[in-house]
Biopython code that builds the backbone (N, CA, C, O; Angstrom):
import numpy as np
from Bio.PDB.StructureBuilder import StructureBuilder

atoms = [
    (1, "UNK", "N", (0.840, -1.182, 0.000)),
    (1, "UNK", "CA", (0.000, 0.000, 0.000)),
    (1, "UNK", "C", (0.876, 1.232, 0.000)),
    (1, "UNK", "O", (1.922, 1.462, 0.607)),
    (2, "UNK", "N", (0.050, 2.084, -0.986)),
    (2, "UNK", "CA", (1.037, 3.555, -0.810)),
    (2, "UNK", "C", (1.022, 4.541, 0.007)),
    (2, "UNK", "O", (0.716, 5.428, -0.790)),
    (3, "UNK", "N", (1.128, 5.091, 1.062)),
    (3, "UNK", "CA", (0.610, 6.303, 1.564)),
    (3, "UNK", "C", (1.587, 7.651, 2.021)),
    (3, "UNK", "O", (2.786, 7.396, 1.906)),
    (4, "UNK", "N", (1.373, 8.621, 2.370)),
    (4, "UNK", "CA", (2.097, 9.956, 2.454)),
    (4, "UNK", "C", (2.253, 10.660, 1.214)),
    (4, "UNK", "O", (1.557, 10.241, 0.289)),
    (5, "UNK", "N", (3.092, 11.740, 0.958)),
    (5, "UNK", "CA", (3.788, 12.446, 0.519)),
    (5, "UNK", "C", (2.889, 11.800, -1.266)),
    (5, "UNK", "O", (2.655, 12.539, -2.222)),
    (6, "UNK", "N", (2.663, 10.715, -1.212)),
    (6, "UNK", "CA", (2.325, 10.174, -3.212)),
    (6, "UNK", "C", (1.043, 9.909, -2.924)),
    (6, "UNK", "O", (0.407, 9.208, -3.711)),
    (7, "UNK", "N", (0.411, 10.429, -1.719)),
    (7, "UNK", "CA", (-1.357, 10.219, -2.024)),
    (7, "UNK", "C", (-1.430, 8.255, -1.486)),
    (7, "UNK", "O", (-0.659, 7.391, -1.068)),
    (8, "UNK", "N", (-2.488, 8.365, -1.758)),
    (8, "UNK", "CA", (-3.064, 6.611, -1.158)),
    (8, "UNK", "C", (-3.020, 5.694, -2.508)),
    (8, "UNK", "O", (-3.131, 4.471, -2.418)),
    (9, "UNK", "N", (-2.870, 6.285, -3.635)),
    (9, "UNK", "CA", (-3.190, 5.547, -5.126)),
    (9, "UNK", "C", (-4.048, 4.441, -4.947)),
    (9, "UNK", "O", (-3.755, 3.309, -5.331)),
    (10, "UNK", "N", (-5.188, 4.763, -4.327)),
    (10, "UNK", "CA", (-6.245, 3.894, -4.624)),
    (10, "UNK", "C", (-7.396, 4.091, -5.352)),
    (10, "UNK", "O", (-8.333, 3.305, -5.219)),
    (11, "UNK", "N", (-7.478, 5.301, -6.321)),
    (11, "UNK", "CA", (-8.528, 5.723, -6.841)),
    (11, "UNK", "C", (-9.017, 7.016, -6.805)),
    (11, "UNK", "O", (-9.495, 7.670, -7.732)),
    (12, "UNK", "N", (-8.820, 7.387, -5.404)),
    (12, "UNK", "CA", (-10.080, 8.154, -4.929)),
    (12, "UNK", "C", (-9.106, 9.467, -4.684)),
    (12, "UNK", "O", (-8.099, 9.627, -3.993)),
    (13, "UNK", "N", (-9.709, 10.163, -5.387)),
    (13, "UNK", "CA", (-8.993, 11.440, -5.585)),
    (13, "UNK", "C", (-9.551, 12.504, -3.852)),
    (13, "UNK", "O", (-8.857, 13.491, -3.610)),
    (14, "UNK", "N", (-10.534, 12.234, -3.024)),
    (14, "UNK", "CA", (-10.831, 12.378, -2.034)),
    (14, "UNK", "C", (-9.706, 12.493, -1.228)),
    (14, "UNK", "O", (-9.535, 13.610, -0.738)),
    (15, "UNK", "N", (-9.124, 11.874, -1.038)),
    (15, "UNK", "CA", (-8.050, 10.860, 0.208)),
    (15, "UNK", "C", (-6.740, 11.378, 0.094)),
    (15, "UNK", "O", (-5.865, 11.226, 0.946)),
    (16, "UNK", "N", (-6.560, 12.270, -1.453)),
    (16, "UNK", "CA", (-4.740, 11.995, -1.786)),
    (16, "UNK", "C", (-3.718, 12.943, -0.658)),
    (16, "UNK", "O", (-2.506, 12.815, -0.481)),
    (17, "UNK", "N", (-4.558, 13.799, -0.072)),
    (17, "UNK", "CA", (-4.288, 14.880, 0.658)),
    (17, "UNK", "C", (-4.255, 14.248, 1.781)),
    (17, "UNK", "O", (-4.679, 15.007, 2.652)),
    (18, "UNK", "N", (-3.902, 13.015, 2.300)),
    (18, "UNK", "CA", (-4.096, 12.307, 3.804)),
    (18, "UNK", "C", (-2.624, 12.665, 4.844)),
    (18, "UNK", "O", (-1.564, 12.041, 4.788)),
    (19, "UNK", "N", (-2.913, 13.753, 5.697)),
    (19, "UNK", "CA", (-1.995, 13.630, 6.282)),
    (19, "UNK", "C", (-1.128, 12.335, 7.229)),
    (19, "UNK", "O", (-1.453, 11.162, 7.043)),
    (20, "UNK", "N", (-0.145, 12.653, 8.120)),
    (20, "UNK", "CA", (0.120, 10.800, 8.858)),
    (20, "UNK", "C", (-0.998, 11.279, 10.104)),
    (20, "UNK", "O", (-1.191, 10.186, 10.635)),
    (21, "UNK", "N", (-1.594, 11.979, 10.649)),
    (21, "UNK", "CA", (-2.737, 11.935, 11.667)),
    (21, "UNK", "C", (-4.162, 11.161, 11.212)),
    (21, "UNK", "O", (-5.009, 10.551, 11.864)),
    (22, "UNK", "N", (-3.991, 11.550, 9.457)),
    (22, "UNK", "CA", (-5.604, 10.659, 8.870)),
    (22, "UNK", "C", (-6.488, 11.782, 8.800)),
    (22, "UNK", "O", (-7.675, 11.457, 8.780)),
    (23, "UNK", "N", (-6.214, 13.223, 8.749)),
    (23, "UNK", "CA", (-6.714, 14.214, 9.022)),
    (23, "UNK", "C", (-6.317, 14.159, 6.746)),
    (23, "UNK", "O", (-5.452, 13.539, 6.128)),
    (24, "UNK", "N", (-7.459, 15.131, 6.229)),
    (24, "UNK", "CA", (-7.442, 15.494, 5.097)),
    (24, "UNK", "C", (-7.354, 16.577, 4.369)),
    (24, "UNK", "O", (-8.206, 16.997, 3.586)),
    (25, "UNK", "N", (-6.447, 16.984, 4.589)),
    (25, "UNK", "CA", (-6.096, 18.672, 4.297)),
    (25, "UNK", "C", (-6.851, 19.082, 2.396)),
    (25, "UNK", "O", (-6.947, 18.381, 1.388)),
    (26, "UNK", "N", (-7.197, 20.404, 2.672)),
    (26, "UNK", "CA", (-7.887, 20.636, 1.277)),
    (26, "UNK", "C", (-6.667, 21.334, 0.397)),
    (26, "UNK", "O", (-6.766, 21.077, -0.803)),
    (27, "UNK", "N", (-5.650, 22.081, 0.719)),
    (27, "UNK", "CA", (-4.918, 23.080, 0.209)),
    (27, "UNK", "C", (-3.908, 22.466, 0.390)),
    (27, "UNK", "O", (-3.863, 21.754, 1.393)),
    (28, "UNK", "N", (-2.675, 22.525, -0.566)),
    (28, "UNK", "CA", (-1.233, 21.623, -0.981)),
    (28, "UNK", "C", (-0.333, 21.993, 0.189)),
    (28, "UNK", "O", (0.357, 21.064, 0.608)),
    (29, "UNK", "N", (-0.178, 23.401, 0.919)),
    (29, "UNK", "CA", (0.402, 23.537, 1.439)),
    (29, "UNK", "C", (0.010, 23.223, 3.108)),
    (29, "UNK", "O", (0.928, 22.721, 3.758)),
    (30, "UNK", "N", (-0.850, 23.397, 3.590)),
    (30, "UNK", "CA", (-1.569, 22.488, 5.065)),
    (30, "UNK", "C", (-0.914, 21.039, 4.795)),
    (30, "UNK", "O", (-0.492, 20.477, 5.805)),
    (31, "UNK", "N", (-0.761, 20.301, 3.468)),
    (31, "UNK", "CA", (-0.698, 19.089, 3.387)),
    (31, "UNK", "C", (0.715, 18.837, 3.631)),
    (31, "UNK", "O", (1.035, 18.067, 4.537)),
    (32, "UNK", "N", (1.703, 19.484, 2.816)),
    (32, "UNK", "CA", (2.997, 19.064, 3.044)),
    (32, "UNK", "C", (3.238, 20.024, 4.399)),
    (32, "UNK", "O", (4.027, 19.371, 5.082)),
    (33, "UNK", "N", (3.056, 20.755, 4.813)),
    (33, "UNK", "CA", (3.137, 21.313, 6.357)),
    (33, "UNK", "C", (2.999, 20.126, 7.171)),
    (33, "UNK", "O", (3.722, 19.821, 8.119)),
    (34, "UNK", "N", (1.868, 19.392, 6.658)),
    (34, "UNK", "CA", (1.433, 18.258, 7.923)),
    (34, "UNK", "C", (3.057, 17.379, 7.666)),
    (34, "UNK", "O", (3.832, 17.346, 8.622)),
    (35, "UNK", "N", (3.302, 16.970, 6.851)),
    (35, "UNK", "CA", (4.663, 16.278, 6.588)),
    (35, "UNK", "C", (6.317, 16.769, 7.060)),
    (35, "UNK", "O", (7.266, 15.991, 6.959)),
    (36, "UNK", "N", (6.438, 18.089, 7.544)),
    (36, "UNK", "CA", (7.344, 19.061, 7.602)),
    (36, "UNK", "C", (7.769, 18.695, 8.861)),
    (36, "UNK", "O", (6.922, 18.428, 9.713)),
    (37, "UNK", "N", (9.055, 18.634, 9.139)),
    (37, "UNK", "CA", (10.218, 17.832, 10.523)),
    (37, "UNK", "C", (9.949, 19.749, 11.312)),
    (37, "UNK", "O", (10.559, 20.690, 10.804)),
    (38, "UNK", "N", (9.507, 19.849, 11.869)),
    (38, "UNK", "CA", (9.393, 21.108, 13.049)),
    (38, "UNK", "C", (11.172, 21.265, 13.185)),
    (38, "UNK", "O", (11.991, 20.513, 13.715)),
    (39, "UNK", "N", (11.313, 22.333, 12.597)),
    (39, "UNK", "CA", (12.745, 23.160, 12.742)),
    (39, "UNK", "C", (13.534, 22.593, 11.415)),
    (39, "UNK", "O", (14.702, 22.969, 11.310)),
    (40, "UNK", "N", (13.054, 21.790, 10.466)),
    (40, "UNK", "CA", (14.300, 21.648, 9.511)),
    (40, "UNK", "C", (13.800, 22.553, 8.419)),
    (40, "UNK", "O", (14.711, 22.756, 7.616)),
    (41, "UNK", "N", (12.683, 23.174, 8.093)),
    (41, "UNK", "CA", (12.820, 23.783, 7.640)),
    (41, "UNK", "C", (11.410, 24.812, 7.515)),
    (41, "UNK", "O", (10.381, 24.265, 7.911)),
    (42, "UNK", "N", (11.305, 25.788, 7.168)),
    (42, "UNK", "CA", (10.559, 26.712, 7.238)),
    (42, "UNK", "C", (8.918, 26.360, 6.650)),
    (42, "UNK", "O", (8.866, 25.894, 5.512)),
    (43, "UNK", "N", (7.666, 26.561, 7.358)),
    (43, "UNK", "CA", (6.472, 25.698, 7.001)),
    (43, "UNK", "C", (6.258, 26.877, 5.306)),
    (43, "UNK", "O", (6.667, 27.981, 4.947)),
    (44, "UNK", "N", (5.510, 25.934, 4.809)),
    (44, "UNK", "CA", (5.011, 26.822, 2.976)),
    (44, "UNK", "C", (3.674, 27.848, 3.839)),
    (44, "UNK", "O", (2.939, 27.553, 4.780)),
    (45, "UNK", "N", (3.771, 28.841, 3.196)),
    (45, "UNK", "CA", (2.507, 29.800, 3.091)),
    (45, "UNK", "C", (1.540, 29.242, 2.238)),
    (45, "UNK", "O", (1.620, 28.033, 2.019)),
    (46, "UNK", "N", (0.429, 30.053, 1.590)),
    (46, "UNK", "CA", (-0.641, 29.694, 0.603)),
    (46, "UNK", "C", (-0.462, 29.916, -0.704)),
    (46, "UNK", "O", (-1.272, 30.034, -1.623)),
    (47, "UNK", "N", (0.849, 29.962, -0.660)),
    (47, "UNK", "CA", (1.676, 30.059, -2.160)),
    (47, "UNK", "C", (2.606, 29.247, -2.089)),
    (47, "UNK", "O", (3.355, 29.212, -1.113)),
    (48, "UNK", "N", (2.751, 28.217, -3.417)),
    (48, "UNK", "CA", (3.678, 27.618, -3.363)),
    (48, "UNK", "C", (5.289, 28.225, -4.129)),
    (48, "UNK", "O", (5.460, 28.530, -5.309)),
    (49, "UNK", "N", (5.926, 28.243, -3.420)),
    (49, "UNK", "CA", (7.313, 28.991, -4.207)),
    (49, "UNK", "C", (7.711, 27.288, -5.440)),
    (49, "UNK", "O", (7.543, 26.071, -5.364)),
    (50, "UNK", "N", (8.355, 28.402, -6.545)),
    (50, "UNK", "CA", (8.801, 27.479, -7.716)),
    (50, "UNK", "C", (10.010, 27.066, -6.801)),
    (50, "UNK", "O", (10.590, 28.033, -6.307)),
    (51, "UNK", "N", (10.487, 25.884, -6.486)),
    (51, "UNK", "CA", (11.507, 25.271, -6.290)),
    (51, "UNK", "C", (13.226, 25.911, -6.944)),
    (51, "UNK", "O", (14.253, 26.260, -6.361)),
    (52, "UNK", "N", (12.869, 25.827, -8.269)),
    (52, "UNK", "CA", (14.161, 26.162, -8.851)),
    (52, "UNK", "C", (14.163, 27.491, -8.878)),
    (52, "UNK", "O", (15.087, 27.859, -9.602)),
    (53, "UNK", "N", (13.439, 28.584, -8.337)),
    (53, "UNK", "CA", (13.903, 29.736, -8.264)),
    (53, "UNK", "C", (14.859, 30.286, -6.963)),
    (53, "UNK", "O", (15.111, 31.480, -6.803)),
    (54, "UNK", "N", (15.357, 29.174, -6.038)),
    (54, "UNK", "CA", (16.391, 28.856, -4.681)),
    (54, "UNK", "C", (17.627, 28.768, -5.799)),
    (54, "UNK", "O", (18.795, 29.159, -5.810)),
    (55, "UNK", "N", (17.072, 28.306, -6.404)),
    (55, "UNK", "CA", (18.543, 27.259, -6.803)),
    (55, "UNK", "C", (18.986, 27.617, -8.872)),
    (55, "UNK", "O", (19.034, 26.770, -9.764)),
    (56, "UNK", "N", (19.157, 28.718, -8.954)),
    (56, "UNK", "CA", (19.529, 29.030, -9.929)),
    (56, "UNK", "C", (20.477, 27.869, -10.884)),
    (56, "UNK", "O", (21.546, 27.350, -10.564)),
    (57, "UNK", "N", (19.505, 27.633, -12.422)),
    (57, "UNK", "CA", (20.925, 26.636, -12.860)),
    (57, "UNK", "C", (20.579, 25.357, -12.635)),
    (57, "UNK", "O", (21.052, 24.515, -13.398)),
    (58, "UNK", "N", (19.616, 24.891, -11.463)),
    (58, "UNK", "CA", (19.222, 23.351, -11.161)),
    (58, "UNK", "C", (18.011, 23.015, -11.573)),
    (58, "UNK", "O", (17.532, 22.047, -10.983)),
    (59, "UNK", "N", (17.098, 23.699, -12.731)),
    (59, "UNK", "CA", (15.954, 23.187, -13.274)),
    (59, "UNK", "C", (16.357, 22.078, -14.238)),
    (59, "UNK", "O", (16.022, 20.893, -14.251)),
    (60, "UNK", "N", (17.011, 22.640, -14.892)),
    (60, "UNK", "CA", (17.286, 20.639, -15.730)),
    (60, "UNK", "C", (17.238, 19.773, -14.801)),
    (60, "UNK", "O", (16.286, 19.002, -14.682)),
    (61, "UNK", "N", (18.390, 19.783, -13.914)),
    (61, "UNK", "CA", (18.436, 18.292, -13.110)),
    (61, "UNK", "C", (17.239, 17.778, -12.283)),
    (61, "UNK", "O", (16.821, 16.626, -12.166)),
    (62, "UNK", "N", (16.770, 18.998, -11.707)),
    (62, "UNK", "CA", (15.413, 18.503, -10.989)),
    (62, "UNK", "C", (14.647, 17.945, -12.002)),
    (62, "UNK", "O", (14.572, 16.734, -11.795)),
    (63, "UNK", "N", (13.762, 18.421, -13.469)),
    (63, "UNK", "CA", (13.074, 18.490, -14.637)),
    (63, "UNK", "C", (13.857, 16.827, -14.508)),
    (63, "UNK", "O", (13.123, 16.073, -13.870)),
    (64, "UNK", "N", (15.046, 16.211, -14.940)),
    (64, "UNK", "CA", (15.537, 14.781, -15.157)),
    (64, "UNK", "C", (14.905, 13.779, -13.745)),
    (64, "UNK", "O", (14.317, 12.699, -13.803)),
    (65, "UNK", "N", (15.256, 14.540, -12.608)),
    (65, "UNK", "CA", (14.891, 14.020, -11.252)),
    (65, "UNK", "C", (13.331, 13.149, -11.214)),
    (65, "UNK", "O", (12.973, 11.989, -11.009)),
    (66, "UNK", "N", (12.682, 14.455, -11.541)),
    (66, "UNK", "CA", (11.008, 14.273, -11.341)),
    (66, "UNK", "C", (10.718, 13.183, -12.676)),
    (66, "UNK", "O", (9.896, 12.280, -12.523)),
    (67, "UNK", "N", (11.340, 13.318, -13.776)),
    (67, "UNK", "CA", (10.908, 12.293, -14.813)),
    (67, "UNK", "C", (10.757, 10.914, -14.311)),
    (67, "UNK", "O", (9.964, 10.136, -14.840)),
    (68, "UNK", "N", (11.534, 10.570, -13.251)),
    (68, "UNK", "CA", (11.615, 9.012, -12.928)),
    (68, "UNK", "C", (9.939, 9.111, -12.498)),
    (68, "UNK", "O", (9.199, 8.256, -12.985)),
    (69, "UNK", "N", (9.387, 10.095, -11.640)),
    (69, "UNK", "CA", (8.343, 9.862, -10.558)),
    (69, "UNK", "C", (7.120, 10.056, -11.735)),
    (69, "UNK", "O", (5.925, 9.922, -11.475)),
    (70, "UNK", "N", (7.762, 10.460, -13.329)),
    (70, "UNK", "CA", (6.212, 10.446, -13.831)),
    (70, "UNK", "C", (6.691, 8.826, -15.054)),
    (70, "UNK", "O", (5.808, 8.612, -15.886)),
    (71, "UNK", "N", (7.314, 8.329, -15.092)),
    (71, "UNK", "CA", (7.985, 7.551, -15.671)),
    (71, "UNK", "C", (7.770, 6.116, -15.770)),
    (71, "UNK", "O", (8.030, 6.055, -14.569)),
    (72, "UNK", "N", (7.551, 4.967, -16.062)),
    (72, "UNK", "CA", (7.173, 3.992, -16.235)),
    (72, "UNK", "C", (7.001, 3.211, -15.069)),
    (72, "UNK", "O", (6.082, 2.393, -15.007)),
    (73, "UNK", "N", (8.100, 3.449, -13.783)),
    (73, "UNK", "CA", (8.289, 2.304, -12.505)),
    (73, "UNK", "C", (7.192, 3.145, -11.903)),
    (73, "UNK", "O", (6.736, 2.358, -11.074)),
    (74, "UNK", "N", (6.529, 4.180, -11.806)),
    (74, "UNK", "CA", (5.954, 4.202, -11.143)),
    (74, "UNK", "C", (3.823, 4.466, -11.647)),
    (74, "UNK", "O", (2.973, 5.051, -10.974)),
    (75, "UNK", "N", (3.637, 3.684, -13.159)),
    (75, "UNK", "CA", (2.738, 3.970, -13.503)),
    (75, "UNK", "C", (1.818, 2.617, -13.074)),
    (75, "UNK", "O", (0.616, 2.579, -13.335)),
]
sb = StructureBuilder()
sb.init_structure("model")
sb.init_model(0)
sb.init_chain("A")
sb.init_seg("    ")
for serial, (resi, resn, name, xyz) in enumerate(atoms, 1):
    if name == "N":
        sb.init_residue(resn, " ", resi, " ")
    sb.init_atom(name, np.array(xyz, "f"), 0.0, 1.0, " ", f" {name:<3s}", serial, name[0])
structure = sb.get_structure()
């Protein structure tokens, strides 16, 4: 079974937002907040920041990174 951070992949588009309490957050950022280590790093607002705008120069590699997660092992 799948659960956290990749949703429940059981169908139900309801559920994918399941925090680890079982609580169901509506908004992306409540959701990965619920996932967030208290002090490693700063909780998201109601905006999500573009990732590669931290990190000047690292959108290819991330763009190669994320291909695995839309990519055949995991369809």
């Amino acid at each position: 079974q799948v659960r956290g951070l990749c949703g429940t992949f059981n169908g139900d588009q309801q559920d994918e937002f399941m925090t680890p309490e079982g609580d169901v957050e509506l908004g992306v950022a409540d959701f990965a907040n619920a996932f967030r280590a208290a002090g490693a790093c700063p909780a998201l607002g109601p905006g999500i920041p573009d990732p590669c705008d931290g990190f000047p120069g690292s959108r290819e590699r991330a763009e190669a990174a994320c291909a695995v997660l839309l990519g055949p092992a995991f369809q």
